[in-house]
N, C-alpha and C positions, 0 to 999 in steps of 0.2 A: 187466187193462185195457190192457198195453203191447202186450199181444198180439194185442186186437181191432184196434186202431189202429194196427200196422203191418200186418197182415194188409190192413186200408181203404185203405190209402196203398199196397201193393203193388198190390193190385185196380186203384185209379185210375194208377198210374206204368204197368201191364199196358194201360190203356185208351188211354193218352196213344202207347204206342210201337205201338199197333194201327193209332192213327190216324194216323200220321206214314207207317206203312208203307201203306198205303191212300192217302194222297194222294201219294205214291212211284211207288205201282203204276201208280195211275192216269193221271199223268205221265207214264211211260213208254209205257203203254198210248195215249197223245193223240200222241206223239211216233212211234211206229211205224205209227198211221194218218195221220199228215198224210208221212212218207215213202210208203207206198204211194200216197196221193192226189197227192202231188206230181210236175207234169208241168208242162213248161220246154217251150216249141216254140220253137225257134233258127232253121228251116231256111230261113223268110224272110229270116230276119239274115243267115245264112252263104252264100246262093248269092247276095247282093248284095256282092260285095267291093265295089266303090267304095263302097256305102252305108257298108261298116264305118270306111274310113278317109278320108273326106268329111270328118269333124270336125278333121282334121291340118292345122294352116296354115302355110306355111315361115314356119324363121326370117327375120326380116329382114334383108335383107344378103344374101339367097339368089337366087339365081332358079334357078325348073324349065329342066331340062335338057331339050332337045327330046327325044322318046322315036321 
């Protein structure tokens, strides 16, 4: 009887690390298609410099030096 009963308890601990590695894979698998899908366009950002540093306000106490 000790025998069928861990034998059922092996089967189901076997079923439980199947499924762990399964929701594993598949995470991984979700995570290296949102890397290939993943796409960033910058190039409006970057050829606006004043846009990028527009948001900078001097210290107080400062003033802009003629350029």
């Amino acid at each position: 009887m000790f025998g069928v009963v861990f034998i059922i308890v092996m089967i189901a601990l076997l079923f439980i690390q199947i499924w762990f590695l399964d929701i594993i894979y598949r995470f991984n698998e979700f995570l290296k298609d949102r890397e290939n899908t993943f796409s960033l366009n910058l190039d409006s950002v970057l050829q606006d410099y004043d846009g990028i540093f527009s948001d900078f306000s001097l210290t107080p106490g400062y003033t802009k030096q003629n350029e």
